[in-house]
Gaussian input, Z-matrix of N, CA and C with variables (Angstrom, degrees):
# hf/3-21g

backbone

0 1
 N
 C     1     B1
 C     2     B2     1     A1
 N     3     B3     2     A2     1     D1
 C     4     B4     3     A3     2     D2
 C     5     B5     4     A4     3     D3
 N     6     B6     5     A5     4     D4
 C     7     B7     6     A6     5     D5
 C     8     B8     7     A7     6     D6
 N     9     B9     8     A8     7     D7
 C    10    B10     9     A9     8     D8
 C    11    B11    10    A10     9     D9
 N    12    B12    11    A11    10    D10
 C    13    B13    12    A12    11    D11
 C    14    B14    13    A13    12    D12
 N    15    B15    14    A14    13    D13
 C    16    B16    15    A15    14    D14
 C    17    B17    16    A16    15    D15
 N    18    B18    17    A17    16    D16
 C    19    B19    18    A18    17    D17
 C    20    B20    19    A19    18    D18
 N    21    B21    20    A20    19    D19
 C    22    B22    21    A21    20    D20
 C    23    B23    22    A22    21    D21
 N    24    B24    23    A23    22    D22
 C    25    B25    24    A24    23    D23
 C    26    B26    25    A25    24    D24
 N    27    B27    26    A26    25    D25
 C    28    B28    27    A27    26    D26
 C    29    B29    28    A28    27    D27
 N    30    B30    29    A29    28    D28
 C    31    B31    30    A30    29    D29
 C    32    B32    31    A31    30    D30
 N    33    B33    32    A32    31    D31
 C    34    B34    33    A33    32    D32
 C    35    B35    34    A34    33    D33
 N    36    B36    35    A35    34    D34
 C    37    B37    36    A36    35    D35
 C    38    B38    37    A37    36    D36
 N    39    B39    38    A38    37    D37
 C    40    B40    39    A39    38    D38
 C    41    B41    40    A40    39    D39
 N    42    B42    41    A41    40    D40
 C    43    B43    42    A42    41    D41
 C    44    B44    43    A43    42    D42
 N    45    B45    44    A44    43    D43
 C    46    B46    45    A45    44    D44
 C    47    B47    46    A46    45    D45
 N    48    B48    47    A47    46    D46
 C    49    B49    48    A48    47    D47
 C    50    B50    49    A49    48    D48
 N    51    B51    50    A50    49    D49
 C    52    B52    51    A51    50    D50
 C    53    B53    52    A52    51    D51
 N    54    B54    53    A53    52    D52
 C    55    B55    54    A54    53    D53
 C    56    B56    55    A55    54    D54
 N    57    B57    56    A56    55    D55
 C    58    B58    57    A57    56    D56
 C    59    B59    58    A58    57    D57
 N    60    B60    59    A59    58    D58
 C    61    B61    60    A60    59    D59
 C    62    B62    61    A61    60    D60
 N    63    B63    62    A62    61    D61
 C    64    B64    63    A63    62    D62
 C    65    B65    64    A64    63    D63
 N    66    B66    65    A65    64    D64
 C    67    B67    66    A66    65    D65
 C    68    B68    67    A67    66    D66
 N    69    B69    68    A68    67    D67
 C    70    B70    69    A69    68    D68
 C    71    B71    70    A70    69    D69
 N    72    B72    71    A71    70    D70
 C    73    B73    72    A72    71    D71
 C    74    B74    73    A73    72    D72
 N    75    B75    74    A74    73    D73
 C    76    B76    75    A75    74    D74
 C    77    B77    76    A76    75    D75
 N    78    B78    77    A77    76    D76
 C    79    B79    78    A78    77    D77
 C    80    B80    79    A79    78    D78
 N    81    B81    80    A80    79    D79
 C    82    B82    81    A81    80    D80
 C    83    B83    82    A82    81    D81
 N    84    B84    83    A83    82    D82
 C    85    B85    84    A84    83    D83
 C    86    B86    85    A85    84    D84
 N    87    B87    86    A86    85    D85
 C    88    B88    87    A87    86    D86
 C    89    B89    88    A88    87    D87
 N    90    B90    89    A89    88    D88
 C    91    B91    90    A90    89    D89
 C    92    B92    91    A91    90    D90
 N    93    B93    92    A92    91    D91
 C    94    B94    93    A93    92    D92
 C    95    B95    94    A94    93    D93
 N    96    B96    95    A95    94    D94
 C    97    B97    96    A96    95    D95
 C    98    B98    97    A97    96    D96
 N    99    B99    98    A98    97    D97
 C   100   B100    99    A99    98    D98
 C   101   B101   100   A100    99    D99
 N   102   B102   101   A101   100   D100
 C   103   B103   102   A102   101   D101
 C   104   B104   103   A103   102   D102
 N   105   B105   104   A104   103   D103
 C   106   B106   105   A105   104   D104
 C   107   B107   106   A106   105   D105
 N   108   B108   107   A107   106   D106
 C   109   B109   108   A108   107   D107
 C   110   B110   109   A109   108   D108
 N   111   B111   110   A110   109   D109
 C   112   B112   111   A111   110   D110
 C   113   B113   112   A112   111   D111
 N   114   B114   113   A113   112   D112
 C   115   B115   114   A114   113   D113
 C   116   B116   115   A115   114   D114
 N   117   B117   116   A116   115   D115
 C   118   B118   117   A117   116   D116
 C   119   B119   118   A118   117   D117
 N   120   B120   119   A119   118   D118
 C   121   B121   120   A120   119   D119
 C   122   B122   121   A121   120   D120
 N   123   B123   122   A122   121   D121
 C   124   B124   123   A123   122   D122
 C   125   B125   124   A124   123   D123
 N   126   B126   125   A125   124   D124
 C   127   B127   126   A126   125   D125
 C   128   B128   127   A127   126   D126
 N   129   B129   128   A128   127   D127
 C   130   B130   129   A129   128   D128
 C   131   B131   130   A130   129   D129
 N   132   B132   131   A131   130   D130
 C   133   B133   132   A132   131   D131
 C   134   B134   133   A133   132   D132
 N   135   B135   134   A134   133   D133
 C   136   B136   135   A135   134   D134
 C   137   B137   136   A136   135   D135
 N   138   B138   137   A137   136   D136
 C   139   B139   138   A138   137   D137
 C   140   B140   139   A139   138   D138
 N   141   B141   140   A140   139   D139
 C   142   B142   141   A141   140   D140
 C   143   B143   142   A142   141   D141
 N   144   B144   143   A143   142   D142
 C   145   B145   144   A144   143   D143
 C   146   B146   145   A145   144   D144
 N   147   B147   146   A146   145   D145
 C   148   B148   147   A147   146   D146
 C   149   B149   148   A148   147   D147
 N   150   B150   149   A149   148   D148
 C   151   B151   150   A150   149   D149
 C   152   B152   151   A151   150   D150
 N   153   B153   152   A152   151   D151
 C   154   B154   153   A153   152   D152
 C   155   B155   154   A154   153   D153
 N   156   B156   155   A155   154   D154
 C   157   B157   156   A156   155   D155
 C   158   B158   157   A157   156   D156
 N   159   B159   158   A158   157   D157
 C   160   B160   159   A159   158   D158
 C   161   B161   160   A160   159   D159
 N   162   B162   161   A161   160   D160
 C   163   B163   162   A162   161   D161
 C   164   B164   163   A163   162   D162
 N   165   B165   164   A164   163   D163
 C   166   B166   165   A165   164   D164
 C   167   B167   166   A166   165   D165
 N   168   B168   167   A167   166   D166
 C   169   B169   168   A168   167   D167
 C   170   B170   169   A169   168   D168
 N   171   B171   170   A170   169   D169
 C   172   B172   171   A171   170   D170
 C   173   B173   172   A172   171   D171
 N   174   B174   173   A173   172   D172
 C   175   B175   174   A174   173   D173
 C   176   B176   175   A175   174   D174
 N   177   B177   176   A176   175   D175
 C   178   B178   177   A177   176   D176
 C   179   B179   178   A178   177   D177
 N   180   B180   179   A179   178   D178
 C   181   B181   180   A180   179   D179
 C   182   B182   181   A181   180   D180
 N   183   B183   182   A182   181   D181
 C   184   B184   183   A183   182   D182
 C   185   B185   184   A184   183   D183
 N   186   B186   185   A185   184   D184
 C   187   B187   186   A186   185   D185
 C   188   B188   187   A187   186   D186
 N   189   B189   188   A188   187   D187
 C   190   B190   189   A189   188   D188
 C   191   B191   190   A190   189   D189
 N   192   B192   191   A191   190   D190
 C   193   B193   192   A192   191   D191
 C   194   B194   193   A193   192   D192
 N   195   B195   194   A194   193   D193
 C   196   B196   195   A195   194   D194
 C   197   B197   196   A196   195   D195
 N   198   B198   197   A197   196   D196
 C   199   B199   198   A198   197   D197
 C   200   B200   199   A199   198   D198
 N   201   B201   200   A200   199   D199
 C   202   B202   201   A201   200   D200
 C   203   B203   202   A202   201   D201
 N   204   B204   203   A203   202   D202
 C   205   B205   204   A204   203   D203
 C   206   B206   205   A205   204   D204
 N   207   B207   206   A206   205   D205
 C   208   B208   207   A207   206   D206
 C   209   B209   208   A208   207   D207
 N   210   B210   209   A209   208   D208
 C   211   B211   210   A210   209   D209
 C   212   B212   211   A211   210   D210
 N   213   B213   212   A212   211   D211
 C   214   B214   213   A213   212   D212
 C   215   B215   214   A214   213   D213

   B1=1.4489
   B2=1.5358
   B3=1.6699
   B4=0.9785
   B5=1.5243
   B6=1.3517
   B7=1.6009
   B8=1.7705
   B9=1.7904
   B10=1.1708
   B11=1.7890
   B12=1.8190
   B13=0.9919
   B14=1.6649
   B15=1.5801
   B16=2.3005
   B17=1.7930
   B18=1.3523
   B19=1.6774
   B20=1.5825
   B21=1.3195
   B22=1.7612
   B23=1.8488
   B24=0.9677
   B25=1.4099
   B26=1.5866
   B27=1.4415
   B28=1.3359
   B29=1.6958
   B30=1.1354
   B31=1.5751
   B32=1.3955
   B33=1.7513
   B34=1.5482
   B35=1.7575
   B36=1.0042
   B37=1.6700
   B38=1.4880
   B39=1.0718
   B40=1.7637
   B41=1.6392
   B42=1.7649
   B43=1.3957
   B44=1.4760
   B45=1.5848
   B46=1.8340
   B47=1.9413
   B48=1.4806
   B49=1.3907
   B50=1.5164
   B51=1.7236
   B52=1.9886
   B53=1.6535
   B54=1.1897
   B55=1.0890
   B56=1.4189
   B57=1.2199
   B58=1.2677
   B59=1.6118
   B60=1.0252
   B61=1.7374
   B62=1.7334
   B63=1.2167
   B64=1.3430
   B65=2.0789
   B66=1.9425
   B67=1.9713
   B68=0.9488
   B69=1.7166
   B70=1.1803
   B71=1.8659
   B72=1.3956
   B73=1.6486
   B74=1.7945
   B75=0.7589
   B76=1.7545
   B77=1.4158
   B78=1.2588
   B79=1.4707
   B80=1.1856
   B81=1.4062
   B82=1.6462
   B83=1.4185
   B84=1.7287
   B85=1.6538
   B86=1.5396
   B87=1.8585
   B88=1.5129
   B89=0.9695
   B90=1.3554
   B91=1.8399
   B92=1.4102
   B93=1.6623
   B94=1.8766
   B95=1.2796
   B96=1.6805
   B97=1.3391
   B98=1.6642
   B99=1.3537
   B100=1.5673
   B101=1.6290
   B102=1.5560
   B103=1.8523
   B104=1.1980
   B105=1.2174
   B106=1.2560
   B107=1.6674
   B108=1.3154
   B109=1.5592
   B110=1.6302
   B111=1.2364
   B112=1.3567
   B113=1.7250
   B114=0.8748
   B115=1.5108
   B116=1.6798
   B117=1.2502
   B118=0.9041
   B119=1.2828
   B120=1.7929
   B121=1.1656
   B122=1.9427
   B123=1.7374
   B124=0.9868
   B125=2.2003
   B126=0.9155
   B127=1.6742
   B128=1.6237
   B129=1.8265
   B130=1.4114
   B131=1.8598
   B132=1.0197
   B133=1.5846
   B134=1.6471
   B135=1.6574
   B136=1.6228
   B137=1.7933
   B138=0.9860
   B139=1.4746
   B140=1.4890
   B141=1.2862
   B142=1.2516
   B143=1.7351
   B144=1.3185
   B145=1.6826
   B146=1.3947
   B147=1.4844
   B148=1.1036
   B149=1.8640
   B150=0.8170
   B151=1.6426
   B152=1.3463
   B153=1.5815
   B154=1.4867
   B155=1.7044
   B156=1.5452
   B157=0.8308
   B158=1.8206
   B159=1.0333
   B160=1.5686
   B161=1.3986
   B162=1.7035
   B163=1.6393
   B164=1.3559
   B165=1.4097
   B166=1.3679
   B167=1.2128
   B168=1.8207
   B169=1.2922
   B170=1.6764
   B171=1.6166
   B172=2.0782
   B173=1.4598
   B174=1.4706
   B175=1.1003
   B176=1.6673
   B177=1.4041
   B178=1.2728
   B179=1.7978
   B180=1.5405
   B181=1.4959
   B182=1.6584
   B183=1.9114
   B184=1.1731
   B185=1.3506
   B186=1.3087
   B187=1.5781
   B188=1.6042
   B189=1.0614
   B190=1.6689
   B191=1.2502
   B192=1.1408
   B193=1.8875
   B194=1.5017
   B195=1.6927
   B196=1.1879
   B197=1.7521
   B198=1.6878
   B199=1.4549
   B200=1.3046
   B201=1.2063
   B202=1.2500
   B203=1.3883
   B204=1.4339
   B205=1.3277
   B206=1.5100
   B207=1.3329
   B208=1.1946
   B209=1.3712
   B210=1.5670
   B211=1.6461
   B212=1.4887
   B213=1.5246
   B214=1.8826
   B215=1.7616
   A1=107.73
   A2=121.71
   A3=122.91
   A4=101.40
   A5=91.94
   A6=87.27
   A7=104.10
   A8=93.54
   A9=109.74
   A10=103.33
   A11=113.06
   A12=129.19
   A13=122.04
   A14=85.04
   A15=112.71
   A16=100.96
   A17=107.60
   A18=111.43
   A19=120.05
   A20=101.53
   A21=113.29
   A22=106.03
   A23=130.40
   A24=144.44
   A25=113.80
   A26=123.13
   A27=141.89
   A28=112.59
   A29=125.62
   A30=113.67
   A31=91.47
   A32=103.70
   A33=117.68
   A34=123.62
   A35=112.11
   A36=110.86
   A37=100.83
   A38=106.40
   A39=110.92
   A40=100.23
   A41=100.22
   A42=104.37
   A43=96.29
   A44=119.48
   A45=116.29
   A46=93.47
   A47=101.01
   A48=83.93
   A49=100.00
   A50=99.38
   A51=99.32
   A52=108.14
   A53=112.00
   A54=120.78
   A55=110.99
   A56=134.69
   A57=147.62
   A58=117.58
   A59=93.05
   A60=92.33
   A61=107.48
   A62=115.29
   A63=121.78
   A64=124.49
   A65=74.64
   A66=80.42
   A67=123.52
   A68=123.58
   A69=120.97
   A70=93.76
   A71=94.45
   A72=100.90
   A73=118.13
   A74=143.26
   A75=155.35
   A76=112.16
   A77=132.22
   A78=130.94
   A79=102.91
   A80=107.86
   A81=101.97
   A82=126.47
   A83=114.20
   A84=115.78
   A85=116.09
   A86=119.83
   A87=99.29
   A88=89.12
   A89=141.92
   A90=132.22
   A91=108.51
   A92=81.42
   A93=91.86
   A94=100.52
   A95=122.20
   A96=115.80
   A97=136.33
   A98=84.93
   A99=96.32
   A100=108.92
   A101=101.33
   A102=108.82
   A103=116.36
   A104=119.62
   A105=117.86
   A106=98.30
   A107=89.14
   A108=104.41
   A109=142.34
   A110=123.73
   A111=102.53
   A112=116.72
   A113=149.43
   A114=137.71
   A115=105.91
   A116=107.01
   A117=102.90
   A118=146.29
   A119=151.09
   A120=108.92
   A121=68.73
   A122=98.88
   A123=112.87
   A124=108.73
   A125=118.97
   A126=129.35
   A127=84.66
   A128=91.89
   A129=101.84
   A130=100.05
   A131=127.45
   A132=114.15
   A133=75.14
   A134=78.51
   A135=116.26
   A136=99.10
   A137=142.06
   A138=135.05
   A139=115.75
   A140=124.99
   A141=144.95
   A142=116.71
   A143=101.31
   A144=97.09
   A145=101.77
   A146=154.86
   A147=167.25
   A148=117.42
   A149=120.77
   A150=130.99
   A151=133.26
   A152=136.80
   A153=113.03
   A154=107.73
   A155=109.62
   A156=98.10
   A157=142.21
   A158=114.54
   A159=100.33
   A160=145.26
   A161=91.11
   A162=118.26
   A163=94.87
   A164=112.88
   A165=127.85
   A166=106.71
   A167=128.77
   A168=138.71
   A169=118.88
   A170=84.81
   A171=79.79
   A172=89.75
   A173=110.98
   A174=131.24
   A175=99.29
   A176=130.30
   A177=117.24
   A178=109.15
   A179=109.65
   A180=116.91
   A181=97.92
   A182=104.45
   A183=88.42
   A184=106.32
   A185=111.76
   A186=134.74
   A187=102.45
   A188=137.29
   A189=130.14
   A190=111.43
   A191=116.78
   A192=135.72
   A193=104.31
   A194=117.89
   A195=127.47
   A196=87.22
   A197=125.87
   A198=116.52
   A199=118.64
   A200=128.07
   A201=127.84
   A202=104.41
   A203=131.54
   A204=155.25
   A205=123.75
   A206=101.56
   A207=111.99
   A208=111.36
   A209=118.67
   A210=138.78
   A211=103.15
   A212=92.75
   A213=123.79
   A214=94.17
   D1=159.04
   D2=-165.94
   D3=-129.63
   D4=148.90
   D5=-176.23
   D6=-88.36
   D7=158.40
   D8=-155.08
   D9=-72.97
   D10=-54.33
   D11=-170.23
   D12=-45.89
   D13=-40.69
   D14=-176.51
   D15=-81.00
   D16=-32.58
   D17=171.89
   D18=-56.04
   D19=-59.79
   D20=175.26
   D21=-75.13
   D22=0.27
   D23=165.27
   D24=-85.38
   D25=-16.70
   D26=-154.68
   D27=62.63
   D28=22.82
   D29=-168.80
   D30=-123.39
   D31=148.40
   D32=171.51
   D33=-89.70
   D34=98.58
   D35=-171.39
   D36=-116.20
   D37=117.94
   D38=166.67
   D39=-49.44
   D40=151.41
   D41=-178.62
   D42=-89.51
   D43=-171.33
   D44=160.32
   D45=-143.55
   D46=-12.67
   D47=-178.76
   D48=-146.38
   D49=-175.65
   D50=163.98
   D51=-126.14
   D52=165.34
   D53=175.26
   D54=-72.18
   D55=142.84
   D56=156.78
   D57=-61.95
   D58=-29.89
   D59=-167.99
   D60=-95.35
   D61=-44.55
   D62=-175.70
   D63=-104.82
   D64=-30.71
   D65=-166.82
   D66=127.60
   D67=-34.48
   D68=-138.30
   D69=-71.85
   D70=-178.28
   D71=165.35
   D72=-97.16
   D73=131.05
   D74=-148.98
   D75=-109.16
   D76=128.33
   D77=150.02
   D78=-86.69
   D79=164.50
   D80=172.06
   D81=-76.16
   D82=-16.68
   D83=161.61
   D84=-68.62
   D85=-2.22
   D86=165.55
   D87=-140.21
   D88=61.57
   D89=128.94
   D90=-110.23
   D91=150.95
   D92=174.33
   D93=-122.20
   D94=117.40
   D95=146.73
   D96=-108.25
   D97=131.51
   D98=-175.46
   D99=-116.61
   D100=178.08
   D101=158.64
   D102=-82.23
   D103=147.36
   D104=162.59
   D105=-125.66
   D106=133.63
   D107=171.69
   D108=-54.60
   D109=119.02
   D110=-160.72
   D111=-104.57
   D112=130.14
   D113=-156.98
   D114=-135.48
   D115=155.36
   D116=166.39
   D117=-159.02
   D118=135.99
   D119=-101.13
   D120=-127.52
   D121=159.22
   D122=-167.29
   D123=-130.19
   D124=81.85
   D125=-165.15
   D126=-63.59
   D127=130.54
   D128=176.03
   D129=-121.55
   D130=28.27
   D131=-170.58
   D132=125.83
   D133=-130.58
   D134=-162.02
   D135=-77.06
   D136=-1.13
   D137=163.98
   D138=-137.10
   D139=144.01
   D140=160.81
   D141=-75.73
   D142=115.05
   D143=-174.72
   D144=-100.91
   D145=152.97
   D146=-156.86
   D147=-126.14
   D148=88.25
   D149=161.48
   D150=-59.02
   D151=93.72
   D152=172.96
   D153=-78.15
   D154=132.50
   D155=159.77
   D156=-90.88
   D157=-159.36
   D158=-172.18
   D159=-89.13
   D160=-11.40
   D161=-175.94
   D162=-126.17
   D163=111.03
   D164=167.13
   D165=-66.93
   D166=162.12
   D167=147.40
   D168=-79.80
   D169=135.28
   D170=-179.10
   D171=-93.65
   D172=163.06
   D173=-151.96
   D174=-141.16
   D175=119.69
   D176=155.35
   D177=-109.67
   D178=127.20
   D179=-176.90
   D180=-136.52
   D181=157.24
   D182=171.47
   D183=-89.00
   D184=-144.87
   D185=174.33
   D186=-64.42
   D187=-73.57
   D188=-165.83
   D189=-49.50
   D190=-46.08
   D191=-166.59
   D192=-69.08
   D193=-35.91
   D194=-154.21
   D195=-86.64
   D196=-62.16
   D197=160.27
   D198=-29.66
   D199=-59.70
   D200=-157.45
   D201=-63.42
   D202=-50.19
   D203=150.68
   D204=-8.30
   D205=-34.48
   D206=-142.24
   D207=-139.87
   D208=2.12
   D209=173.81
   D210=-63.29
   D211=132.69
   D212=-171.01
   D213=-98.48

């Protein structure tokens, strides 16, 4: 497989991963992997209390997904 980012660039780079968010196929100069946090929510009545738990998910995304992801 070829990565998506080095393809539309004209260059051939084997992929090693996919994006989570979109699909694409990844070289390792355009994926980002991180944790993503996992929480979880616990209904008490009238409020919802929120838990992080302790083992994050790793995440491989490229660059667009990782912005998009990640808007303040």
């Amino acid at each position: 497989m070829v990565c998506y980012v080095c393809h539309t660039d004209g260059r051939r780079t084997e992929a090693v991963a996919v994006c989570m968010g979109c699909g694409v196929a990844l070289c390792p100069d355009h994926l980002i992997r991180e944790n993503m946090a996992i929480w979880k929510d616990k209904h008490t009545g009238m409020a919802t209390v929120r838990t992080k738990l302790p083992n994050p998910l790793p995440r491989t995304v490229c660059t667009e997904c990782h912005r998009a992801l990640n808007q303040t």
